[in-house]
KOLDO-91804 format. One line per field, with one value per residue (C-alpha): x, y, z; residue number from 1. Coordinates in nm, 2 decimals. Last residue first. Layout:
<sites>
x = [X_...] $
y = [Y_...] $
z = [Z_...] $
nr = [NUM_...] $
</sites>
This chain:
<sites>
x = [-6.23_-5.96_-5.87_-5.95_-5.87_-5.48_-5.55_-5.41_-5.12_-5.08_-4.73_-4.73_-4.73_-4.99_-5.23_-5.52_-5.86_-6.10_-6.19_-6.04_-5.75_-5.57_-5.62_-5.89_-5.86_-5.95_-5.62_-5.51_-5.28_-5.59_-5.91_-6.11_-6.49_-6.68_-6.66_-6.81_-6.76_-6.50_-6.24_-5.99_-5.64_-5.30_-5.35_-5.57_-5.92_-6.20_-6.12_-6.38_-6.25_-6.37_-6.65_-6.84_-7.13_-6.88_-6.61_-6.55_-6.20_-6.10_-5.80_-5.63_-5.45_-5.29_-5.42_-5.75_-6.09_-6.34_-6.69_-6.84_-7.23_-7.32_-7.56_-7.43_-7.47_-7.50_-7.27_-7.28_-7.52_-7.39_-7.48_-7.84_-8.03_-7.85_-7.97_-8.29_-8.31_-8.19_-8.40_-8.72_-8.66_-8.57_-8.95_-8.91_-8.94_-8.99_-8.66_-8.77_-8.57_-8.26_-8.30_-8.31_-8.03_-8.08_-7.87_-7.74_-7.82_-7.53_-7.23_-7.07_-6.65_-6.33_-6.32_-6.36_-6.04_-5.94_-5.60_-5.61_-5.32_-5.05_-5.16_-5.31_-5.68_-5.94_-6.32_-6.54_-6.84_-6.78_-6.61_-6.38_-6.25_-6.26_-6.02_-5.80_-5.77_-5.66_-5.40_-5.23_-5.23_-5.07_-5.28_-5.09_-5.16_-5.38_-5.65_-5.40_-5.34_-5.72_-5.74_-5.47_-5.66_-5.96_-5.81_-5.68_-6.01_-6.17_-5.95_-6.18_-6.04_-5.72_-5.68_-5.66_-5.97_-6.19_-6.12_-6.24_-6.57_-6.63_-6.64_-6.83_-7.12_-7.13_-7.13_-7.44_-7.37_-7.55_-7.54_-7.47_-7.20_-7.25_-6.95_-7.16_-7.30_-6.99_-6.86_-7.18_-7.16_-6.79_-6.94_-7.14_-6.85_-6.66_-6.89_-7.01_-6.59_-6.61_-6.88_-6.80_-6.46_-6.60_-6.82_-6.46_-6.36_-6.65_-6.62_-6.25_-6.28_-6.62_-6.39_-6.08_-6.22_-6.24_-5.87_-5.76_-6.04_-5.93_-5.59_-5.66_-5.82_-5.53_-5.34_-5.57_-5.54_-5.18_-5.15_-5.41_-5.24_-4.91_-5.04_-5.20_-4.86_-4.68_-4.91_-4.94_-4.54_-4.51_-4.76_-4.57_-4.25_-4.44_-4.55_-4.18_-4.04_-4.28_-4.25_-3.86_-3.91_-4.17_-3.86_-3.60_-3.82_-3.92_-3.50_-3.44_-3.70_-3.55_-3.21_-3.32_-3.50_-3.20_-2.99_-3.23_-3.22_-2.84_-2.80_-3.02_-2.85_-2.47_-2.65_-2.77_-2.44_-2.29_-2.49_-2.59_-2.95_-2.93_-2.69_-2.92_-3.27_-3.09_-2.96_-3.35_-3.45_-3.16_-3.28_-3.69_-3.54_-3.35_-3.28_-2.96_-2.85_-2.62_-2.77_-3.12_-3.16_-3.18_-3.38_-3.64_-3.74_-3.71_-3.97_-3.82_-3.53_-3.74_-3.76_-3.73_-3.75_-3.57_-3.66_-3.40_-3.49_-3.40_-3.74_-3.65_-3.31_-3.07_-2.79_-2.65_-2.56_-2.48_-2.83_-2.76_-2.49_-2.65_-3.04_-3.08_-2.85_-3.04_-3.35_-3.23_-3.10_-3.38_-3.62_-3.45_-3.68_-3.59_-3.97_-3.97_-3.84_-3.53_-3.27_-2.93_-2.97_-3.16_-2.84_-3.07_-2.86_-2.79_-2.85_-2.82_-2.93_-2.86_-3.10_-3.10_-3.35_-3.41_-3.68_-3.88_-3.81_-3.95_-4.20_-4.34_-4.32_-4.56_-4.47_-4.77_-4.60_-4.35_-3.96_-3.82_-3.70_-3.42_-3.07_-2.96_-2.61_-2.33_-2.16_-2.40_-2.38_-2.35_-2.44_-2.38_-2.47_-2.67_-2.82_-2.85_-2.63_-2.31_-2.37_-2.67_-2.55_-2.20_-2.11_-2.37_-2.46_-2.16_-2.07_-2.38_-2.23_-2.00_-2.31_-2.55_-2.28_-2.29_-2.69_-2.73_-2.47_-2.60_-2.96_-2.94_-2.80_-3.04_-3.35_-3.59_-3.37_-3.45_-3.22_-3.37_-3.25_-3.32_-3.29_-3.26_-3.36_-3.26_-2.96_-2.76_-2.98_-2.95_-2.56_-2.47_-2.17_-2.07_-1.84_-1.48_-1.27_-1.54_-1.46_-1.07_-1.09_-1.23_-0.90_-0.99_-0.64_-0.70_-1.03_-0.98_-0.66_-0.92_-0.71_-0.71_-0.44_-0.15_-0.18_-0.01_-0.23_-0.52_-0.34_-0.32_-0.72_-0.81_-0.56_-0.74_-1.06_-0.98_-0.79_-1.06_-1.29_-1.05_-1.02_-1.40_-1.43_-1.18_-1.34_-1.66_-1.53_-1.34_-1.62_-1.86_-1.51_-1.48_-1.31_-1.30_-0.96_-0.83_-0.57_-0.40_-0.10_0.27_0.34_0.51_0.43_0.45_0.09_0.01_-0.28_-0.44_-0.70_-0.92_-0.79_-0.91_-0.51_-0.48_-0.63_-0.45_-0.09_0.11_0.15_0.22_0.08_0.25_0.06_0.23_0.45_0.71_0.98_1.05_0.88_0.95_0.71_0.88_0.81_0.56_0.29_0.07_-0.06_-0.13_-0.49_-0.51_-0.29_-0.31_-0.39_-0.66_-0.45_-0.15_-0.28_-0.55_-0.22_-0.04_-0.26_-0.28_0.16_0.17_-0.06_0.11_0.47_0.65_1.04_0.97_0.77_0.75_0.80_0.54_0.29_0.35_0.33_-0.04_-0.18_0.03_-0.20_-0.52_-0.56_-0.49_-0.77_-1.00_-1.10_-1.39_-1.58_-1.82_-1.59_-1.35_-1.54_-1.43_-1.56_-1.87_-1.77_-1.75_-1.60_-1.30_-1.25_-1.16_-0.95_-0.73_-0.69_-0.59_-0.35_-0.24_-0.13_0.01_0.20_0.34_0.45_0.65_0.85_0.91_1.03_1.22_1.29_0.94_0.82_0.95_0.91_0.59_0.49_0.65_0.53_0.16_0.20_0.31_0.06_-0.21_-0.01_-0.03_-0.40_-0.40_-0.16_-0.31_-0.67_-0.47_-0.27_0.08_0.37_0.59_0.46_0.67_1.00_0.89_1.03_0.81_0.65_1.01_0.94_1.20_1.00_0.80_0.44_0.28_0.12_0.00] $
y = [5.34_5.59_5.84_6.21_6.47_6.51_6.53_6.29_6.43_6.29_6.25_6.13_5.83_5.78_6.07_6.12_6.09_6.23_6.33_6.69_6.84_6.73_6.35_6.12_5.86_5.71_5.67_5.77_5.62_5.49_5.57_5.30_5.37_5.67_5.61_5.93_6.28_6.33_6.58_6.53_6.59_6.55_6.76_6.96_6.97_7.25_7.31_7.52_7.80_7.87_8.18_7.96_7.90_7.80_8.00_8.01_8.11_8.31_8.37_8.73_8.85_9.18_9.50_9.48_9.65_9.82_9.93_10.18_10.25_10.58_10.60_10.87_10.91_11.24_11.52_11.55_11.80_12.14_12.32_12.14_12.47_12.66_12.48_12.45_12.86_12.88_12.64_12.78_13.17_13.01_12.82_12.45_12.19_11.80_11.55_11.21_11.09_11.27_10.99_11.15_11.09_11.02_11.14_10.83_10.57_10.77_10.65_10.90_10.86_10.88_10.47_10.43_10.19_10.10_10.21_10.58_10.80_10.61_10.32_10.59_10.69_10.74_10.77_10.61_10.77_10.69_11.01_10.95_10.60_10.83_11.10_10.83_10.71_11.03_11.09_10.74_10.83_11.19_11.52_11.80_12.13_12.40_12.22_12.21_12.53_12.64_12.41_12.56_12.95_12.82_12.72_13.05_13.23_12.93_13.12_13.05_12.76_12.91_12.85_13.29_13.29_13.02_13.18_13.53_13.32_13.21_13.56_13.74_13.45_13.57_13.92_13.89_13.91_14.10_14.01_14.24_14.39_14.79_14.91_15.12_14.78_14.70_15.00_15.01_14.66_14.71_15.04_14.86_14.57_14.84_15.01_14.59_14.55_14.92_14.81_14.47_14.61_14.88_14.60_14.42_14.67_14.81_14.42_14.43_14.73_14.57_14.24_14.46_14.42_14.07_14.02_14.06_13.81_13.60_13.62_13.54_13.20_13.11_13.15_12.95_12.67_12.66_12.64_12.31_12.14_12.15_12.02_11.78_11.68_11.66_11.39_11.22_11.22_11.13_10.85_10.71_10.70_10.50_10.25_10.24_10.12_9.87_9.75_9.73_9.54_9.29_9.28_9.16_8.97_8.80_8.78_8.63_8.34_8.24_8.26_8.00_7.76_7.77_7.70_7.41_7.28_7.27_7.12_6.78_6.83_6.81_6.53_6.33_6.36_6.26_5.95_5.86_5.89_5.64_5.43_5.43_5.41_5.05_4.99_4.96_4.76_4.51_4.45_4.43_4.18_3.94_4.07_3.91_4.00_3.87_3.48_3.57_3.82_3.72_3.42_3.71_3.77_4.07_4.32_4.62_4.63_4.64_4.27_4.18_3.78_3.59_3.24_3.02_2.66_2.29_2.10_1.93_1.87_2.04_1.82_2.04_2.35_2.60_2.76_2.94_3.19_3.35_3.32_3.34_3.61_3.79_3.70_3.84_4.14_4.23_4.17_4.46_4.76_5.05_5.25_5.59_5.71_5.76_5.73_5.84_6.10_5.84_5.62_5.34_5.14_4.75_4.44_4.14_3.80_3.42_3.14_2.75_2.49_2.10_2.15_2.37_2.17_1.84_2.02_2.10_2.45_2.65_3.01_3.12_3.11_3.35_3.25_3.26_2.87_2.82_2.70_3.02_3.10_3.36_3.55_3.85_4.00_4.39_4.70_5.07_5.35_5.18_5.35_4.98_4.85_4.78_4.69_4.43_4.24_4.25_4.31_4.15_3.89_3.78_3.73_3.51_3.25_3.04_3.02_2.92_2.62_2.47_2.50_2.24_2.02_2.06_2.07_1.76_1.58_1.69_1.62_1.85_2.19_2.50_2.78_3.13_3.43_3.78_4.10_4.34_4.75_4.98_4.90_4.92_4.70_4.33_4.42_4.51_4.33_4.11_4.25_4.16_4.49_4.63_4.30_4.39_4.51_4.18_4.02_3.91_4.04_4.34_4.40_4.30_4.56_4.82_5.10_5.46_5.41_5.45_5.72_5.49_5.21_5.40_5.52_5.16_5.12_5.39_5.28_4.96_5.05_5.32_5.04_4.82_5.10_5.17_4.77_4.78_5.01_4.91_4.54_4.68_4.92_4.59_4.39_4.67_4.66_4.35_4.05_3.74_3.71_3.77_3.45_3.60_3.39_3.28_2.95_2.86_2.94_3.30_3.37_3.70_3.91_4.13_4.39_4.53_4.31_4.47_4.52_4.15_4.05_4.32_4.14_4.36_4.29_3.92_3.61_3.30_3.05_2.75_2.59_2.44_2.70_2.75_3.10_3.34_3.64_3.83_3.75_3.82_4.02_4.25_4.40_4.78_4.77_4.92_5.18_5.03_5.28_5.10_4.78_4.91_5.03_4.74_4.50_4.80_4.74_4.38_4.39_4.60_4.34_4.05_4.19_4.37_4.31_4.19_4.52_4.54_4.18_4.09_4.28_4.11_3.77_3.89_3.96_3.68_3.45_3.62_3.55_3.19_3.17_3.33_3.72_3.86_3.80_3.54_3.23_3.38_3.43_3.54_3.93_3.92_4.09_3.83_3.60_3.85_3.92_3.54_3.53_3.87_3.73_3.38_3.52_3.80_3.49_3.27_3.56_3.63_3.25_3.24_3.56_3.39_3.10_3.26_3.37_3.18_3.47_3.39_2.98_2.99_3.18_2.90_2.60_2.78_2.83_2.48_2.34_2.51_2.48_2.08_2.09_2.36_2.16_1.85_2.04_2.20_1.88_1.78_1.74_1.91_1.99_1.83_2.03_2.32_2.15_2.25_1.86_1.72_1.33_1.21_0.94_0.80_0.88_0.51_0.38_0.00] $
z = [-3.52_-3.65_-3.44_-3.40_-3.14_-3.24_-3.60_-3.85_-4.05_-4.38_-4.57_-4.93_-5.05_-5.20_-5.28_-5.03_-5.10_-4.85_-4.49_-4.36_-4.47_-4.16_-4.23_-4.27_-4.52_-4.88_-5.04_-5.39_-5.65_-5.91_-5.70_-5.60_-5.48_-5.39_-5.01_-4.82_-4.70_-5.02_-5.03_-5.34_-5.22_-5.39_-5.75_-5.54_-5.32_-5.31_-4.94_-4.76_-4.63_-4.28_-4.19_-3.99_-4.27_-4.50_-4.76_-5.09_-5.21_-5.54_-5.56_-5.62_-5.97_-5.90_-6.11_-5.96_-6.17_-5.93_-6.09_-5.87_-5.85_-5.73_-5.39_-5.27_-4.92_-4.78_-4.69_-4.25_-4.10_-4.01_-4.37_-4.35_-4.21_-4.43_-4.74_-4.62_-4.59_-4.90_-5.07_-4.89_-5.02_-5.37_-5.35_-5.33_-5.60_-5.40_-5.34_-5.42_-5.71_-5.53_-5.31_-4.92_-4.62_-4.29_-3.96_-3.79_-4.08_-4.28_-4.05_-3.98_-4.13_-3.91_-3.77_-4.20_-4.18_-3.80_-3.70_-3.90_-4.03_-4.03_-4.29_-4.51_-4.51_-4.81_-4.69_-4.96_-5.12_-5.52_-5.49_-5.27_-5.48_-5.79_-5.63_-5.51_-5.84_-5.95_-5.67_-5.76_-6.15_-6.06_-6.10_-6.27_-6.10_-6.14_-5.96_-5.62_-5.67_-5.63_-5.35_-5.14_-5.27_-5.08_-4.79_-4.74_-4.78_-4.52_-4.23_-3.99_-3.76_-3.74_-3.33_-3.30_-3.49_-3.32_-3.04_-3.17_-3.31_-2.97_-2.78_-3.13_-3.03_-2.65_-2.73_-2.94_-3.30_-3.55_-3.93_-4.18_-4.00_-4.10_-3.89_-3.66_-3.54_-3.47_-3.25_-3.07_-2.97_-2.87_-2.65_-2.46_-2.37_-2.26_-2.05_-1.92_-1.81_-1.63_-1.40_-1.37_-1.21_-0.99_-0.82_-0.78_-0.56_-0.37_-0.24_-0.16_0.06_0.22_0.28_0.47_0.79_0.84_0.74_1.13_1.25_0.98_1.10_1.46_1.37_1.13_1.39_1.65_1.38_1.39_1.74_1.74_1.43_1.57_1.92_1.72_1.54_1.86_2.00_1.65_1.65_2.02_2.00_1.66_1.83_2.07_1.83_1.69_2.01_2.03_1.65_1.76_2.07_1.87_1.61_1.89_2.09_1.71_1.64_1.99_1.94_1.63_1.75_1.98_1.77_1.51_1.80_1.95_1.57_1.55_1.88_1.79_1.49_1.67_1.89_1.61_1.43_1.76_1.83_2.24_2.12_1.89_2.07_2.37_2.17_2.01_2.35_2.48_2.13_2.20_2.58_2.42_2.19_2.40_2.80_2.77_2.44_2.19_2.17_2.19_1.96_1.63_1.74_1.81_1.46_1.29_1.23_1.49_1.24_0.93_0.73_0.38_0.29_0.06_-0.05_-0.19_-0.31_-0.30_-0.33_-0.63_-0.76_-0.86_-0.98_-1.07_-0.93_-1.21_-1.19_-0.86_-0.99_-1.35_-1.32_-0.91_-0.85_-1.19_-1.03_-0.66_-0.85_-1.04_-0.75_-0.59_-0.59_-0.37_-0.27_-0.25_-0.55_-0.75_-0.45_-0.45_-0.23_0.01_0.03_0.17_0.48_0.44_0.66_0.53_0.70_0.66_0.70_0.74_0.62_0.69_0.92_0.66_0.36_0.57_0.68_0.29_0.20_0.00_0.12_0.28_0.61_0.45_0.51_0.86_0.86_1.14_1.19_1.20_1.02_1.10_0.85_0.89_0.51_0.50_0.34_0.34_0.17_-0.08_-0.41_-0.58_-0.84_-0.67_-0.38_-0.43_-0.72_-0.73_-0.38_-0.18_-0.48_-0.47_-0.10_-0.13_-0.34_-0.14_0.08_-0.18_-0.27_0.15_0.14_-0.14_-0.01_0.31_0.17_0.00_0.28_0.53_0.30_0.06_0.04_0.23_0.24_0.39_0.29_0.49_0.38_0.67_0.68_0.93_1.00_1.31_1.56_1.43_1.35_1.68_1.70_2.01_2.27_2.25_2.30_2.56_2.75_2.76_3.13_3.26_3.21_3.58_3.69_3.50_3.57_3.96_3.93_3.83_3.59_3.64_3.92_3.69_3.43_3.14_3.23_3.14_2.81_2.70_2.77_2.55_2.28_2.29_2.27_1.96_1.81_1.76_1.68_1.39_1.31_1.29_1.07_0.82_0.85_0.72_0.48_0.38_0.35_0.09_-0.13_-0.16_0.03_-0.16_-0.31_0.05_0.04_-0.29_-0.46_-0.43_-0.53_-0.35_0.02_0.18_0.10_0.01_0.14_-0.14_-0.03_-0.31_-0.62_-0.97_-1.09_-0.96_-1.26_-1.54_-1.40_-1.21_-0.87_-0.96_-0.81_-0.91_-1.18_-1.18_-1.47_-1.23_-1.25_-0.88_-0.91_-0.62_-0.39_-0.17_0.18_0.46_0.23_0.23_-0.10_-0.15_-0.23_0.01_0.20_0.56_0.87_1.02_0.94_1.15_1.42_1.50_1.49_1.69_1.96_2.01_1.98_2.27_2.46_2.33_2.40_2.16_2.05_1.70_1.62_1.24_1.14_1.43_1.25_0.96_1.18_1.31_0.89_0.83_1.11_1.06_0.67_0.73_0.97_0.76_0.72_0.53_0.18_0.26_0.24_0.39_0.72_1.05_1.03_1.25_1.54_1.80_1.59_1.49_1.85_1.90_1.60_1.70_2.08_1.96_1.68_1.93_2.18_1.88_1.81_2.19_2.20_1.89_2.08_2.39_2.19_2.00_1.63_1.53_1.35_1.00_1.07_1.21_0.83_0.66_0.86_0.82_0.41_0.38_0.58_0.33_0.05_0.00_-0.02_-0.29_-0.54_-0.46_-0.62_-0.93_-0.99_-0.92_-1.14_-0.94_-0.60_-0.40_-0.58_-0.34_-0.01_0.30_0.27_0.29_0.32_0.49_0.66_0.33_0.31_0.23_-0.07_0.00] $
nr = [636_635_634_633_632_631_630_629_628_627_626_625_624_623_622_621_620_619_618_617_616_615_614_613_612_611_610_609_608_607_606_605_604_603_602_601_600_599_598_597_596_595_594_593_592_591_590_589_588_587_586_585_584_583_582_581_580_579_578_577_576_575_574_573_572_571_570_569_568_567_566_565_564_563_562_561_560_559_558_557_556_555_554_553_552_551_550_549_548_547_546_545_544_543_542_541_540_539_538_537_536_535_534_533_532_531_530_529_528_527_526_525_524_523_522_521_520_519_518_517_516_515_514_513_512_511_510_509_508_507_506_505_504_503_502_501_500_499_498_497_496_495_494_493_492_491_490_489_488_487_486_485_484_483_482_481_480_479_478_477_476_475_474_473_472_471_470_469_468_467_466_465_464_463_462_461_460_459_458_457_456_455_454_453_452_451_450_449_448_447_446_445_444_443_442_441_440_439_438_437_436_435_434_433_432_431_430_429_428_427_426_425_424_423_422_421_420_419_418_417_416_415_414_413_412_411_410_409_408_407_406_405_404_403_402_401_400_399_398_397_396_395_394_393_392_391_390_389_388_387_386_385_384_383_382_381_380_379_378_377_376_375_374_373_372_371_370_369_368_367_366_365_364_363_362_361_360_359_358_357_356_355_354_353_352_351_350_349_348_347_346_345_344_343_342_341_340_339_338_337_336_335_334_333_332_331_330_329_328_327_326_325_324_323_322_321_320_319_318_317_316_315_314_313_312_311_310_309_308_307_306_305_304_303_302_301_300_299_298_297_296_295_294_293_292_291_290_289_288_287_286_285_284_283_282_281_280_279_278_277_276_275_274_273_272_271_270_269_268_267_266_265_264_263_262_261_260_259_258_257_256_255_254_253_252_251_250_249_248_247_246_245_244_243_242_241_240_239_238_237_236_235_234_233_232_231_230_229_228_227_226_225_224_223_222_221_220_219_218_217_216_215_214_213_212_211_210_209_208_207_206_205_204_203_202_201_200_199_198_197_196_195_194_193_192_191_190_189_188_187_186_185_184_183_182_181_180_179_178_177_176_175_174_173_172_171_170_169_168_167_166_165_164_163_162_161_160_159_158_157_156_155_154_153_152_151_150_149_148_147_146_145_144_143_142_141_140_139_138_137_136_135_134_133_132_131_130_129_128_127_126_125_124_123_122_121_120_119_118_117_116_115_114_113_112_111_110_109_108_107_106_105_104_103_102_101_100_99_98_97_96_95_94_93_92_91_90_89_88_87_86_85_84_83_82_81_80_79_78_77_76_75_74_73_72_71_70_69_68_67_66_65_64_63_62_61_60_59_58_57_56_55_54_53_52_51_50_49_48_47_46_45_44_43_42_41_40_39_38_37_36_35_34_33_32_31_30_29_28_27_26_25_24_23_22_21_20_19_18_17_16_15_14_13_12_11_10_9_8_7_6_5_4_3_2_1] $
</sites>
């Protein structure tokens, strides 16, 4: 039978020659930890101190939620050369020293700048070595080298949603201890029970509260028909859910923050309509994500990820085979006070009323929420000094306005017992005035006497009263009477040469219409009487009068507007104008073209026409050409 020989060298690299992909992996894992004892293993002492952090760095890990390759955080082999680096840098520490500078150090790593223990080396046996710069480990978040030929990533999981975890944690990590390394510094600060006890390192371990820091969880619950075919069923949807956190979930949804609880519950939360058999249910285990709405981000009010479950589903879950019936996902969304109690029962004493109460605590005890808290109480303050301020000012102006209305009375009062005494004073001097202006219409009716005289004198053949002779000498200094000089303007204007545009607007006047040029009038014939207002008579019906009668008439009708004529006018256009016909409702009504022949009803075929409705109304359309259908109308 096969047998490992004595001398077998398992550390040597030539082992692996020839080997496959899967013999290849199983002989680096002890390779990788003889190795990495071997570069921190200078002393006993000093072998001792890392196998102290590595306890100490594991155990915290658990506690917090960040022991898991598999789902994207730290393993095992990722603790110990994260520790032995450490250990590179400060050989002489002891295991407390060297605690805090492990959270030191990673909370102030420059990823993606790989760690490593050793420079990687190719022993030339045609496998694949890990090199800084290759286009794949270009996309690499945080690369951890393994020692070991050949060289490669142990952190090929972690993304960028795990390491913001794991970077926050290692700061708080470091903030505890830090804390507790300048208590020690003071002296007395510390308990000597605590540190005895080691109780004084119980902040550092405390579980995560990951069931009370988001708001919204996703559970998903993996059922499969029997125990075997849901371990094996269960064990694949694990590898896959660090996927669908960072590529599905992370990166296409507006999510400030999001994270997978590594830990499993042996229990069945899906819907209890969900049509599970018991055997499904009993056989089912569940993990939760919790994740935080970047509500700038949002488009909405509602974040949709069926999607990404589908495409999860489509693209990672279909490669099992065999798959066989019964073996399913089912997710499940859940608010913080929704969850189930199971959550709770392991982390807190008091369960989920205990984790509610230290959910208020942390909330309250948040500095954002206290600087806002602040803000608002300021805001509420100055508020309340700026309306004191203003109803001091509307106070002070109220009595301003007193004093003014006071003083202005006062005013008033004085100046109305001056005005008092100086009517008293001007009293006596109305009869002088009086005797005054009586003089005045006396001399004004002399003069106006002795006009009258004056003009009839003159022989004015007809009399004016004084009122009458008053109008027409304002008529005479506006030019209203000066009808000799308007005489002689038409007299020239006769003696001159008429042009063609001037004659015809002499016919057009004298067929009765009122001639106007674009500046001269807005509306057309707004300047001419209408003839139904005063009347007009048919020179057919007009009777003989006496000469006395006729003269008389015609002065009578001098101030009443020229009469209608009732001449008939033949107009001749020098442009060409269409001829359009138009409906009851004043539109055009559309005779039809070369491409249009309206038709209310079907006529039959027409050769190259359509019978439709477009937007010259309901006929036959050419082919072919465009027809626009009205936005009102549609086709039955």
């Amino acid at each position: 039978a096969p047998s490992v020989p004595a001398n077998f060298d398992i550390d040597n690299d030539m082992v692996l020659s020839g080997v496959d992909s899967s013999t290849e992996k199983s002989l680096n894992g002890p390779r990788v930890t003889n190795l990495i004892a071997a570069l921190v293993g200078g002393t006993e002492e000093r072998y001792q101190t890392f196998l102290t952090v590595v306890r100490l760095v594991r155990k915290w890990a658990k506690a917090r939620g960040l022991y898991s390759n598999k789902l994207g955080y730290w393993g095992g082999v990722n603790i110990n050369i994260a520790v032995a680096l450490v250990l590179q840098l400060y050989p002489n520490a002891c295991p407390a020293s060297l605690l805090r500078k492990f959270f030191l150090v990673f909370k102030s790593w420059r990823w993606p700048n790989p760690v490593m223990l050793t420079k990687p080396h190719d022993a030339e046996l045609g496998l694949p070595v890990w090199n800084a710069f290759q286009a794949a480990t270009m996309r690499q978040v945080a690369p951890m080298i393994t020692p070991a030929y050949p060289a490669m990533n142990s952190t090929l999981s972690v993304s960028r949603q795990t390491l913001q975890i794991l970077h926050e944690e290692f700061a708080r990590g470091h903030n505890v201890v830090d804390k507790l390394y300048k208590d020690w510094q003071k002296g007395d600060v510390l308990d000597k029970e605590k540190v005895e006890s080691g109780e004084m390192w119980k902040e550092l371990f405390e579980p995560s509260d990951f069931f009370i820091s988001y708001p919204h969880y996703l559970s998903m619950c993996i059922v499969g028909p029997s125990q075997s075919d849901a371990q094996s069923w269960a064990g694949f949807v694990v590898s896959r859910l660090r996927k669908l956190v960072s590529d599905q979930l992370g990166r296409s949804l507006p999510l400030k923050k999001i994270q997978l609880w590594p830990k499993e519950f042996s229990a069945c939360v899906a819907e209890r309509s969900a049509l599970l058999t018991h055997a499904q249910r009993a056989n089912s285990i569940t993990y939760f994500i919790g994740f935080r709405v970047d509500t700038l981000r949002m488009r909405g009010s509602e974040l949709d990820i069926e999607r990404q479950l589908q495409n999860f589903s489509k693209f990672e879950l279909s490669r099992f085979h065999p798959l066989t019936p019964g073996m399913d996902v089912l997710p499940k969304t859940f608010g913080v006070k929704e969850l189930p109690k199971i959550c709770f029962e392991d982390v807190y004493e008091g369960g989920k009323v205990a984790a509610m109460k230290r959910r208020r605590m942390l909330i309250e005890a948040d500095p954002k929420r206290i600087e806002a808290k602040n803000k608002k109480k300021l805001a509420k303050l100055k508020k309340k000094m700026e309306a004191m301020k203003r109803k001091k000012e509307e106070s002070k102006a109220s009595e301003e306005k007193v004093e003014a209305d006071l003083k202005e009375e006062v005013d008033g009062e004085a100046q109305e017992s001056r005005k008092r005494k100086r009517d008293g004073d001007d009293a006596n001097g109305e009869d002088v005035n009086l005797d005054a202006e009586k003089e005045e219409e006396e001399e004004a009716a002399l003069l106006e006497s002795a006009l009258d005289k004056i003009q009839d004198s003159a022989g004015v053949v007809q009399h004016k009263t004084r009122e009458e002779a008053e109008i027409d000498r304002q008529k005479l200094l506006a030019g209203e009477l000066l009808h000799d000089e308007d005489v002689e303007v038409k007299a020239e204007q006769q003696d001159r040469k008429l042009t063609r545009e001037e004659i015809e607007k002499e016919m057009l006047a004298s067929s009765g219409l009122v001639i106007v040029s674009d500046d001269e009038a807005t509306i057309v014939g707004g300047n001419k009487i209408l003839p139904w207002r005063y009347g007009y008579k048919n020179a057919s019906g007009v009777k003989k009068e006496e000469p006395d009668q006729k003269k008389e008439k015609e002065e009578q009708e001098e101030s009443k507007p020229t009469p209608l004529i009732t001449n008939r006018v033949a107009f001749k256009f020098k442009t060409k104008f269409d001829v359009v016909e138009l409906d009851e409702s004043g539109k055009v009504i559309d005779k039809g073209d070369d491409d249009f022949t309206p038709s209310l009803k079907w006529t039959g075929r027409k050769g190259g026409f359509e019978f439709k409705l477009g937007e010259r109304g309901l006929g036959y359309y050419r082919t072919g050409k465009k027809v626009v259908i009205p936005s009102n109308m549609a086709y039955s």
